[in-house]
MIZASE-136004 format. One record per residue: residue number from 0; chain; x, y, z of N, C-alpha, C, CB in turn. Coordinates in nm, 4 decimals, padded with zeros to 6 digits. Each point is the difference from the previous one (the first is absolute). Glycine has a CB too. Layout:
! residues N
+-----+-------+----------+----------+----------+----------+----------+----------+----------+----------+----------+----------+----------+----------+
|  nr | kette |       nx |       ny |       nz |      cax |      cay |      caz |       cx |       cy |       cz |      cbx |      cby |      cbz |
+-----+-------+----------+----------+----------+----------+----------+----------+----------+----------+----------+----------+----------+----------+
| NUM |     A |        X |        Y |        Z |        X |        Y |        Z |        X |        Y |        Z |        X |        Y |        Z |
...
+-----+-------+----------+----------+----------+----------+----------+----------+----------+----------+----------+----------+----------+----------+
***
This chain:
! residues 95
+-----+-------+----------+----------+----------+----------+----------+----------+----------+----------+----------+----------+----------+----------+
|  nr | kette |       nx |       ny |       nz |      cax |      cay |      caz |       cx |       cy |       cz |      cbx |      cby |      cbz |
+-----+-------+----------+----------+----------+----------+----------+----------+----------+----------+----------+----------+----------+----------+
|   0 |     A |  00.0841 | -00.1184 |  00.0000 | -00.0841 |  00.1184 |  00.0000 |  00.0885 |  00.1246 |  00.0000 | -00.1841 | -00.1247 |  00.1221 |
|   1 |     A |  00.1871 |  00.2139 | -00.2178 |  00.0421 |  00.1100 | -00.0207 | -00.0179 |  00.1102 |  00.0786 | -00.0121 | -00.0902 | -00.1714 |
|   2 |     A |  00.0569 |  00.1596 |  00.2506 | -00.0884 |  00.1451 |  00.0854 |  00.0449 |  00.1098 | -00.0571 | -00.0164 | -00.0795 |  00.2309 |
|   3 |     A | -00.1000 |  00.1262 | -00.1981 |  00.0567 |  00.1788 | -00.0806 |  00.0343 |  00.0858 |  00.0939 | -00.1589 |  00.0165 | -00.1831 |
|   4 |     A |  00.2564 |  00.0604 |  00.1120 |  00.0520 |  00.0760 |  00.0631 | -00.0456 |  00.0950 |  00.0751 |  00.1015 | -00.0637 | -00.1290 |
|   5 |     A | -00.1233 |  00.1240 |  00.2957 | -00.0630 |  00.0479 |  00.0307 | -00.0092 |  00.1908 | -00.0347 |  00.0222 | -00.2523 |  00.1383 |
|   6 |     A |  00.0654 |  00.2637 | -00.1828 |  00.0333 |  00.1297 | -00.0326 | -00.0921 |  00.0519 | -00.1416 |  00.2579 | -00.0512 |  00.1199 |
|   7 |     A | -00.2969 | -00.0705 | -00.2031 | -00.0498 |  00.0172 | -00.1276 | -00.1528 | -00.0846 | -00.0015 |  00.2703 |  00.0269 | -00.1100 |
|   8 |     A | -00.3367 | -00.0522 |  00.2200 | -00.1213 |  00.0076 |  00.0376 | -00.0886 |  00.1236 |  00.0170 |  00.0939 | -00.1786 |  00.0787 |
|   9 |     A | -00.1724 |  00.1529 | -00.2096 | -00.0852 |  00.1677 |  00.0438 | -00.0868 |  00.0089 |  00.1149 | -00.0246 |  00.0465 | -00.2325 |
|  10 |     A | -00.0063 | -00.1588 |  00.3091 | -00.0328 |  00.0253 |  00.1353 |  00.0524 |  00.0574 |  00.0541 | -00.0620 | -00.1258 |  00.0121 |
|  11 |     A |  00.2451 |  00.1311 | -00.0297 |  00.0687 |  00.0659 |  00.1221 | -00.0132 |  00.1389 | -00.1021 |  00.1973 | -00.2079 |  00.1659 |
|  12 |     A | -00.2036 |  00.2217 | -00.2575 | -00.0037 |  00.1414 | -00.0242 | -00.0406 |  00.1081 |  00.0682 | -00.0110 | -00.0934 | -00.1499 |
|  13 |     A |  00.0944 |  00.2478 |  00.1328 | -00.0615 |  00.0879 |  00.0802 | -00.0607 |  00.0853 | -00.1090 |  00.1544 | -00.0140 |  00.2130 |
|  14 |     A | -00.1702 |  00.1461 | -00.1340 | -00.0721 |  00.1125 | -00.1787 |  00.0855 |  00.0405 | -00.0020 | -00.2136 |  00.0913 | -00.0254 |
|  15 |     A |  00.3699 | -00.0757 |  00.0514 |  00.1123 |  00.0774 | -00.0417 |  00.0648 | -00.1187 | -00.1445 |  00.0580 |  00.1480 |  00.3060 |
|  16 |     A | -00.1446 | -00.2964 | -00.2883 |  00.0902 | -00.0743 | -00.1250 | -00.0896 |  00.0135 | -00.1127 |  00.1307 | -00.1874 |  00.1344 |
|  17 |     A | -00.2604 |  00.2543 | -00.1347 | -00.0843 |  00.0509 | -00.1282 |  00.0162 |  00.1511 | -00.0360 | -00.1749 | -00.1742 |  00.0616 |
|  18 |     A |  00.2594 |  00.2242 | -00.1983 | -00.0253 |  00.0957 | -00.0306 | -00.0328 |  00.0222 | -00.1434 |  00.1121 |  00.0356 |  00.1885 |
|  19 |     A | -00.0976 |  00.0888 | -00.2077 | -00.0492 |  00.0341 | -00.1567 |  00.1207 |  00.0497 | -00.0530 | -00.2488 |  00.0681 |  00.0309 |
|  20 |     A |  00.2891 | -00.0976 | -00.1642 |  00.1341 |  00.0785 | -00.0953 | -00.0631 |  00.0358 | -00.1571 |  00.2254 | -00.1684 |  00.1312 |
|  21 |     A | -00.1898 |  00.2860 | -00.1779 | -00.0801 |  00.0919 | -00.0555 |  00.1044 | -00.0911 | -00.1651 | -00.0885 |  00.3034 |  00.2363 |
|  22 |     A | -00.0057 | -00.3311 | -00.3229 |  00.0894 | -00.0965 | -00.1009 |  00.0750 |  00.1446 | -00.0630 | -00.1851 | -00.2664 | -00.0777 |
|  23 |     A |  00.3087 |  00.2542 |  00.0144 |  00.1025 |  00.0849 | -00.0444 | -00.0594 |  00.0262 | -00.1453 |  00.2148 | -00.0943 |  00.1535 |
|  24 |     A | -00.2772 |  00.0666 | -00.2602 | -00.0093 | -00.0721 | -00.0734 | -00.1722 |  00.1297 | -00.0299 |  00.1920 | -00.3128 |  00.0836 |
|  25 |     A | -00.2987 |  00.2327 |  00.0100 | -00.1238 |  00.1067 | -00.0632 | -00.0099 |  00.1125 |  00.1656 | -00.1995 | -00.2359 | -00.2160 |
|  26 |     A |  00.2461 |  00.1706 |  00.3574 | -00.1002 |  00.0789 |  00.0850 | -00.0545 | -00.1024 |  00.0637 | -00.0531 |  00.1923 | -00.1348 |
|  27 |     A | -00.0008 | -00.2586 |  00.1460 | -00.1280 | -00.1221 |  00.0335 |  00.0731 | -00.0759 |  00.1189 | -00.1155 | -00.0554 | -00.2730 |
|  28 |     A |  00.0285 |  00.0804 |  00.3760 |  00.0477 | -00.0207 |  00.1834 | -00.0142 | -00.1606 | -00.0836 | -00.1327 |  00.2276 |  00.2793 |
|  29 |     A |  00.2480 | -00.2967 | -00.1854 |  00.0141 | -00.1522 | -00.0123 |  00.0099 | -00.0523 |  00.1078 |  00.0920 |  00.0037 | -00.1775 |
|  30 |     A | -00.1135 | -00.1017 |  00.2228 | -00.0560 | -00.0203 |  00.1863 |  00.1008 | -00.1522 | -00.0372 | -00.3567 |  00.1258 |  00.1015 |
|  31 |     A |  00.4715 | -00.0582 |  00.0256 |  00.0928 | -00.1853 |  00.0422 | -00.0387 | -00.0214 |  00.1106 |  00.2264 | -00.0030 | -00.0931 |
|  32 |     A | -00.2222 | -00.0949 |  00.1149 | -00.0195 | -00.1007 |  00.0800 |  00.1398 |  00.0134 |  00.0888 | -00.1681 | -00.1531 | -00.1719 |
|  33 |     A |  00.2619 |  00.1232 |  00.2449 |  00.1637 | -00.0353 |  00.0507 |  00.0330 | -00.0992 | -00.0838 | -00.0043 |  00.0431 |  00.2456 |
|  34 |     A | -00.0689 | -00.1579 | -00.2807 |  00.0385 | -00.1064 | -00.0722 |  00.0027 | -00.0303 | -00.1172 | -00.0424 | -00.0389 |  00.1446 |
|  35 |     A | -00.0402 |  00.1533 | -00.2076 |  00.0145 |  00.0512 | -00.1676 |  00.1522 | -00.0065 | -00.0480 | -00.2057 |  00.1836 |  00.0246 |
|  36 |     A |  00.2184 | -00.2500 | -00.1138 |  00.1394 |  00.0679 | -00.0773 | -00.0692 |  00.0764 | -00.1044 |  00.1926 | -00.1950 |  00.0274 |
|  37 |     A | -00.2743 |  00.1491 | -00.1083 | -00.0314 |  00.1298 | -00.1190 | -00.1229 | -00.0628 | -00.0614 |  00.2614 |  00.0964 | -00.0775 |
|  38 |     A | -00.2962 |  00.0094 |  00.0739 | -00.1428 |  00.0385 | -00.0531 | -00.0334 |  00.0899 | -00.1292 | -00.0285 | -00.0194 |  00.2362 |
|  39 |     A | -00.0519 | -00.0419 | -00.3358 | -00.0831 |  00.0805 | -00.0877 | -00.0827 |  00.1710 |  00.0565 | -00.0336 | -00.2872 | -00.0928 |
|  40 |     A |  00.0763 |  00.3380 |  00.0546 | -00.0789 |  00.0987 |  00.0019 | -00.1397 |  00.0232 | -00.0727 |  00.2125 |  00.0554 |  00.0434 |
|  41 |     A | -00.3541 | -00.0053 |  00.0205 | -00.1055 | -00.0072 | -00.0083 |  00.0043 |  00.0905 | -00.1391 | -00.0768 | -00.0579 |  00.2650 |
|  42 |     A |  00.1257 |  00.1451 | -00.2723 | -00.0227 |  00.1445 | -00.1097 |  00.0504 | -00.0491 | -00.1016 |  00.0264 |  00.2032 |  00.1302 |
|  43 |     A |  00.1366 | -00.2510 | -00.1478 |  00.0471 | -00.0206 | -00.1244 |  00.0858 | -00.1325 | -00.0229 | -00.0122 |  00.2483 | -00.0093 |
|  44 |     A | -00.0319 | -00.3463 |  00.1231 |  00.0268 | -00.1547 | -00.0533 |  00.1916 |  00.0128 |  00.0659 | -00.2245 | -00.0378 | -00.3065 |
|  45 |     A |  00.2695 |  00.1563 |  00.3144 |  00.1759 |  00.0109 |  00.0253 |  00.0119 | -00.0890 |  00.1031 |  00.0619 |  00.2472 | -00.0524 |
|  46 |     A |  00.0464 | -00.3495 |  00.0634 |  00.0163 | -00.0724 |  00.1142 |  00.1099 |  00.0112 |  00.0876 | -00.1157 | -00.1233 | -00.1176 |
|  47 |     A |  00.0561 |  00.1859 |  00.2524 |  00.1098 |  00.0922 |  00.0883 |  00.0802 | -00.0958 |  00.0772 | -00.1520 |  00.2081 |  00.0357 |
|  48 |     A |  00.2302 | -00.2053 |  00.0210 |  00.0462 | -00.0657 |  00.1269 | -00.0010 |  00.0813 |  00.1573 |  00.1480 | -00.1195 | -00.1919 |
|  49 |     A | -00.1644 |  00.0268 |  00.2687 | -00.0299 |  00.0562 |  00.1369 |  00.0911 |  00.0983 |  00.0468 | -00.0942 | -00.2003 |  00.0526 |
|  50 |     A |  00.0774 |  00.3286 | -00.0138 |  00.1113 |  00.0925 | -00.0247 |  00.0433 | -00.0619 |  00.1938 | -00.0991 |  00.2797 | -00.2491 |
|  51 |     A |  00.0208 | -00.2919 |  00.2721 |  00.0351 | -00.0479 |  00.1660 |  00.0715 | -00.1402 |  00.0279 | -00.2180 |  00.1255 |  00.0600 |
|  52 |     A |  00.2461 | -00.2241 | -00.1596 |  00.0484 | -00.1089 | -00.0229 |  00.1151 | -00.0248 |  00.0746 | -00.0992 |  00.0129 | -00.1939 |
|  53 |     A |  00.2212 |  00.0490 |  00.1963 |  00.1138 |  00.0049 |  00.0491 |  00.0094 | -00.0336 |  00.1184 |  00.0372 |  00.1303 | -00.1319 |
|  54 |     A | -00.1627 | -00.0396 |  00.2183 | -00.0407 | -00.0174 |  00.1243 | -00.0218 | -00.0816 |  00.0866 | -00.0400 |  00.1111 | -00.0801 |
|  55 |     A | -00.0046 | -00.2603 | -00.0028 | -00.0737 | -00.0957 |  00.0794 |  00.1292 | -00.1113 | -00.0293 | -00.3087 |  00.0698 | -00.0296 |
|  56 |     A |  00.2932 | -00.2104 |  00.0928 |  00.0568 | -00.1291 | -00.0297 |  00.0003 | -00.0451 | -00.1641 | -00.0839 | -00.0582 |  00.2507 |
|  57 |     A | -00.0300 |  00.0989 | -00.2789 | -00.0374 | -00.0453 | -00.1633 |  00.1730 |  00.0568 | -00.0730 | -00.3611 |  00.0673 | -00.0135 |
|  58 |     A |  00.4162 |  00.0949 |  00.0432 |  00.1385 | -00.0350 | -00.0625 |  00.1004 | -00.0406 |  00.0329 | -00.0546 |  00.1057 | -00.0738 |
|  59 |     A |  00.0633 | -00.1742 |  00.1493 |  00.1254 | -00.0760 |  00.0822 | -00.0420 | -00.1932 |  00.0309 |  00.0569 |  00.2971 |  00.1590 |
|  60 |     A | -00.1337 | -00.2878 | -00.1396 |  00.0223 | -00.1096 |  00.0385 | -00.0367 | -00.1197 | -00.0889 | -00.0144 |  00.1187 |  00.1978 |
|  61 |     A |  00.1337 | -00.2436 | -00.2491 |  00.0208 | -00.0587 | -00.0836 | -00.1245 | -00.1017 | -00.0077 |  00.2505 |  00.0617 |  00.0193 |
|  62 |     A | -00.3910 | -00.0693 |  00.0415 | -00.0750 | -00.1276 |  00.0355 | -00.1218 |  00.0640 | -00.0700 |  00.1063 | -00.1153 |  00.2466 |
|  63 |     A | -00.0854 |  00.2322 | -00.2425 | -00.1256 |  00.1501 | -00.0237 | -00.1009 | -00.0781 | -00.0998 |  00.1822 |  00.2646 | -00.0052 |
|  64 |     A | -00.1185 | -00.2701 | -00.1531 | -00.1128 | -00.0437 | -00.0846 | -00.0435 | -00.1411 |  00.0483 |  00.0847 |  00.1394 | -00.2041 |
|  65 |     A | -00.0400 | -00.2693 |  00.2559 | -00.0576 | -00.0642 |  00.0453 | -00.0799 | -00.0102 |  00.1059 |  00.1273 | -00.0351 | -00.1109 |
|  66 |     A | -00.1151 |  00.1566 |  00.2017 | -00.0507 |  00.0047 |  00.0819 | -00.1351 |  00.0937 | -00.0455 |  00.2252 | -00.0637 |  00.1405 |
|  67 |     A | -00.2469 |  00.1628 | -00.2092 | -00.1207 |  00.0468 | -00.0084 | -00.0554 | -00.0235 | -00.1193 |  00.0505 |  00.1440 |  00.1475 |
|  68 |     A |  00.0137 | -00.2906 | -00.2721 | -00.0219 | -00.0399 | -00.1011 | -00.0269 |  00.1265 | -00.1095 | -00.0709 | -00.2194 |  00.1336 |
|  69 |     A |  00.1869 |  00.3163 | -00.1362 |  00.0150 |  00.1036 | -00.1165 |  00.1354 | -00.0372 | -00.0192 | -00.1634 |  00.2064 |  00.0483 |
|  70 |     A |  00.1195 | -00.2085 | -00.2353 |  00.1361 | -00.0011 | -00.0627 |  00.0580 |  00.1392 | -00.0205 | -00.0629 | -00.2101 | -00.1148 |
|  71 |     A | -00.0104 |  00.2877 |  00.1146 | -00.0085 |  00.1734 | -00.0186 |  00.1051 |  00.0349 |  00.0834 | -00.2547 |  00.0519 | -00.0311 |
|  72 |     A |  00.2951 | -00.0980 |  00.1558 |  00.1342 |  00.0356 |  00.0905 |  00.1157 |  00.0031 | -00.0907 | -00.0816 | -00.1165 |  00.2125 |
|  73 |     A |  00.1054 | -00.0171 | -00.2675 |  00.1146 | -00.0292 | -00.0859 |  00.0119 |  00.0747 | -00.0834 | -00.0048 | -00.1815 |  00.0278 |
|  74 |     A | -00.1008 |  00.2357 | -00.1080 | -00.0115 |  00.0802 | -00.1029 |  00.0655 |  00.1741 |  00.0382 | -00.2298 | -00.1859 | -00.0750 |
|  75 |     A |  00.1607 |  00.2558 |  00.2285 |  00.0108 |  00.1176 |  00.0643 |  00.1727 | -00.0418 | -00.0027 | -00.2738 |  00.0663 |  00.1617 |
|  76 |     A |  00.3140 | -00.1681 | -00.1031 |  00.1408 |  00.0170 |  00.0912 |  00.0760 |  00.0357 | -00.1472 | -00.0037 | -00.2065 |  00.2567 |
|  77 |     A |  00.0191 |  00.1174 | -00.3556 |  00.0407 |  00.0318 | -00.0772 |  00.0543 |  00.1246 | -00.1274 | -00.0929 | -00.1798 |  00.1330 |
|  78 |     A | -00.0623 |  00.2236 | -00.1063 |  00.0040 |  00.1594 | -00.0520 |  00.0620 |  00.1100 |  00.1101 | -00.2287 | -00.0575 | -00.1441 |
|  79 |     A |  00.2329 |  00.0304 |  00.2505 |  00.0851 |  00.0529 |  00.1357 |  00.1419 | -00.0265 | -00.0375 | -00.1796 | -00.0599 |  00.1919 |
|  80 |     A |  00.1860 | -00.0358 | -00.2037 |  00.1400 | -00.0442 | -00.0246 |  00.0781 |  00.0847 | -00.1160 | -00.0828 | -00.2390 |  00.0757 |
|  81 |     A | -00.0017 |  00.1989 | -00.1695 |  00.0109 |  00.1306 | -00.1447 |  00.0391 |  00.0992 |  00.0324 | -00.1625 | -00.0436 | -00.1086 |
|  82 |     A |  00.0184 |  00.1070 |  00.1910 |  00.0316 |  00.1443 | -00.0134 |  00.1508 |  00.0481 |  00.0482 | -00.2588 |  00.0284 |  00.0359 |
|  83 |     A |  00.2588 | -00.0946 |  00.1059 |  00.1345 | -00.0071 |  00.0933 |  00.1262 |  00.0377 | -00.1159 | -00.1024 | -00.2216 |  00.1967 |
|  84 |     A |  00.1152 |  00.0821 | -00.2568 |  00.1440 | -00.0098 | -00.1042 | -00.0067 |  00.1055 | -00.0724 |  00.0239 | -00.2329 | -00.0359 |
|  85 |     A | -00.1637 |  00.2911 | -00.0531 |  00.0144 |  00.0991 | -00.0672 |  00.0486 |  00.1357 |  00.0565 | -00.1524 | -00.1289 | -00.1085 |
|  86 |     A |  00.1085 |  00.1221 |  00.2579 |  00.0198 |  00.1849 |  00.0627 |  00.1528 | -00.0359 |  00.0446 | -00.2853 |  00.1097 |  00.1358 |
|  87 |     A |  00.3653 | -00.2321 | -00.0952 |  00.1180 |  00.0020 |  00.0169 |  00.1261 |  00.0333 | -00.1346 | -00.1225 | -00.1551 |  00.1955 |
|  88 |     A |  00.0451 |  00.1267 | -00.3079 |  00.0658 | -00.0453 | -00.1318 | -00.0266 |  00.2209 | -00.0386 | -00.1014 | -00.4014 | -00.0930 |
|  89 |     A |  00.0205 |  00.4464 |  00.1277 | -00.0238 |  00.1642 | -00.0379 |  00.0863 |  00.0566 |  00.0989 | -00.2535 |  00.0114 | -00.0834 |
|  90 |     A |  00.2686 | -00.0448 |  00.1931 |  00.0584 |  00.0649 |  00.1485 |  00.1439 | -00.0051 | -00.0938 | -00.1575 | -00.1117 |  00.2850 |
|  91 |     A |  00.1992 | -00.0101 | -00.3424 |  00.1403 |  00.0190 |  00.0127 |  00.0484 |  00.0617 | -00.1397 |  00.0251 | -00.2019 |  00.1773 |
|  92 |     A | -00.0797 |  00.2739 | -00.2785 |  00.0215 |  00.0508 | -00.1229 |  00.0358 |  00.1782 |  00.0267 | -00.1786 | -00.2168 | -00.1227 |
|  93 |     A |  00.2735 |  00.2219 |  00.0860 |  00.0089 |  00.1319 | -00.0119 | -00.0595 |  00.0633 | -00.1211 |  00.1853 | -00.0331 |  00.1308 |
|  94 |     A | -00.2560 |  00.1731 | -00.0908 | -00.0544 |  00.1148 | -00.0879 |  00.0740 |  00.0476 | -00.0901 | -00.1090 |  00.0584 |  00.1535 |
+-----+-------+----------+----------+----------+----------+----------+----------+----------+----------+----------+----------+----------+----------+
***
């Protein structure tokens, strides 16, 4: 028997782990969850990632997508990872 993690039970949720992020894209409030990695936007279909993500276990901890059965983690860490190499690879270029 598998248990879930208690941190990523929306029972234990509080109202500080539900908010709204305004999509970049049209405007259109998008409502995460803490356990969202990314979501469609209602207005123009754009698919955001949880700007609060970083925050929780979901980016660190190696059990995450099996544990809340999203492949979407792997997908977030990765483009993290990206971005990372890319702002290190600009940091070091001279003007």
């Amino acid at each position: 028997m598998t248990k879930k993690c208690p941190g990523m039970d929306p029972a234990n949720f509080k109202p500080e782990d539900i908010f709204t992020a305004a999509c970049p894209r049209c405007g259109t409030d998008v409502e995460f969850w803490k356990d969202d990695v990314r979501l469609a936007c209602p207005g123009c279909k754009t698919m955001l990632y949880n700007p609060r993500l970083g925050n929780t276990c979901l980016a660190w901890c190696k059990q995450a997508a099996r544990c809340i059965g999203n492949s979407d983690i792997d997908e977030w860490k990765k483009s993290k990872a990206a971005s990372c190499d890319n702002a290190s690879a600009k940091g070091g270029r001279k003007p």
